[in-house]
C-alpha atoms as a printed R data frame, in Angstrom:
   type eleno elety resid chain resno       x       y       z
1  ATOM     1    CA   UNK     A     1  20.427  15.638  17.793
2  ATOM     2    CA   UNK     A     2  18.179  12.848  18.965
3  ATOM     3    CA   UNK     A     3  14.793  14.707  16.957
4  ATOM     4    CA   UNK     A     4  16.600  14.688  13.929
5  ATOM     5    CA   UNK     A     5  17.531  11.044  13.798
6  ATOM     6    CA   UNK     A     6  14.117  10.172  15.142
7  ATOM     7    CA   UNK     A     7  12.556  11.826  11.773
8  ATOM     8    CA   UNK     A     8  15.310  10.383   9.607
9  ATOM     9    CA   UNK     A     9  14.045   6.762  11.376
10 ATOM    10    CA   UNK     A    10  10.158   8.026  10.849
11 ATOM    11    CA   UNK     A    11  11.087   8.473   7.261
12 ATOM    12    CA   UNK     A    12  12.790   5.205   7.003
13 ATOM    13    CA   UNK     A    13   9.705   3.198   8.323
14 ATOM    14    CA   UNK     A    14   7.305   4.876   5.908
15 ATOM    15    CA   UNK     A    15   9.236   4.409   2.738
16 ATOM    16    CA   UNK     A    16   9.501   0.293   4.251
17 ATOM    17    CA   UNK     A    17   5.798   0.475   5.296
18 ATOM    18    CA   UNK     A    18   5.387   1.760   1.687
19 ATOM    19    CA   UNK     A    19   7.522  -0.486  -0.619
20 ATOM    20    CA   UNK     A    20   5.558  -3.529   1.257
21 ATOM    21    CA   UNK     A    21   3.268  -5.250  -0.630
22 ATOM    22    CA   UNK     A    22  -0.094  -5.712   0.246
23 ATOM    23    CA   UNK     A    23  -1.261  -9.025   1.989
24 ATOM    24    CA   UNK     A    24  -4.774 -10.843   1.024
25 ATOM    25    CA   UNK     A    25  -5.180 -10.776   4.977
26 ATOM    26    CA   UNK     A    26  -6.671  -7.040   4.247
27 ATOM    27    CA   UNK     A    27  -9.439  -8.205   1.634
28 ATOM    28    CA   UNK     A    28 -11.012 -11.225   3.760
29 ATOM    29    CA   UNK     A    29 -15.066 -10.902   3.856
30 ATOM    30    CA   UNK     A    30 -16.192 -11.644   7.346
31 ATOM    31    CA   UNK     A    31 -17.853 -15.103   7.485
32 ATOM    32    CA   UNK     A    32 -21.838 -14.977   6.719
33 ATOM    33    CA   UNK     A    33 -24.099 -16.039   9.131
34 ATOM    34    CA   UNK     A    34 -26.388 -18.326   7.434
35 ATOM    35    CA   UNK     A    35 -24.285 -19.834   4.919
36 ATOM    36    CA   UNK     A    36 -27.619 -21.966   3.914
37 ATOM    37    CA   UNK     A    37 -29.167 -19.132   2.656
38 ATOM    38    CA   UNK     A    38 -26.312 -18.161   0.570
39 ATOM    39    CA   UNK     A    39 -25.976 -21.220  -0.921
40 ATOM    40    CA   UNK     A    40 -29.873 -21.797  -1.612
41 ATOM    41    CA   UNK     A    41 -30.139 -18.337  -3.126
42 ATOM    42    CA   UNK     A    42 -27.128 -18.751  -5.245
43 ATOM    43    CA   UNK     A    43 -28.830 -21.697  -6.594
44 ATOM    44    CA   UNK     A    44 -32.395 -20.488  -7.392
45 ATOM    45    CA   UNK     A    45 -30.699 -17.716  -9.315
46 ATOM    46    CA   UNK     A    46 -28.426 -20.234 -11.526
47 ATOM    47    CA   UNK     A    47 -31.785 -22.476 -11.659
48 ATOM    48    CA   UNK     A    48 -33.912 -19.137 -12.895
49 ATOM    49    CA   UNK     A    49 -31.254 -17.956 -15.233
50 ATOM    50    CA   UNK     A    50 -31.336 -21.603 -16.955
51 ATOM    51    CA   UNK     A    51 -34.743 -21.240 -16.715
52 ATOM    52    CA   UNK     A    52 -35.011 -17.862 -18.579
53 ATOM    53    CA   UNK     A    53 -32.459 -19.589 -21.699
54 ATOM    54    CA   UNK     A    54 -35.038 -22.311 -22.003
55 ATOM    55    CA   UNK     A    55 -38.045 -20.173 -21.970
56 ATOM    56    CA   UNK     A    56 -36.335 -17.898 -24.697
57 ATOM    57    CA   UNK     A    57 -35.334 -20.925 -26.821
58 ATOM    58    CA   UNK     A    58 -38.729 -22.369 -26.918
59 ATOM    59    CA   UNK     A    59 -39.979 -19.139 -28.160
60 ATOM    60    CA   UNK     A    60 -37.216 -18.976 -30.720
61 ATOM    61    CA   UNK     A    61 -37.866 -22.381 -31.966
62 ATOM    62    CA   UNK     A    62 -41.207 -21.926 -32.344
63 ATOM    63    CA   UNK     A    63 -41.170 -18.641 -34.315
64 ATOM    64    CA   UNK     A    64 -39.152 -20.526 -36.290
């Protein structure tokens, strides 16, 4: 008697465990360790894409 209602509370748990919706907590990145280094590479990239558009527009304005 008592190993049947213990599966019919199992199966009770999973279907809550399953109808809860998932929490941001689960997709947190860890802190980074030098957060300087993200920041100053983040920048040179934005500062070597901008250079890339001017570069290319030169070109385009002078074939022009």
């Amino acid at each position: 008697m008592a190993h049947g209602e213990t599966r019919a509370l199992r199966a009770a748990s999973a279907s809550a465990v399953a109808a809860a919706p998932p929490s941001d907590d689960d997709f947190d990145f860890l802190p980074t360790a030098h957060p300087g280094r993200e920041v100053f590479t983040a920048c040179l990239f934005v500062l070597l894409i901008i250079a890339l558009f001017v570069w290319v527009g030169s070109k385009l304005i002078v074939a022009m």
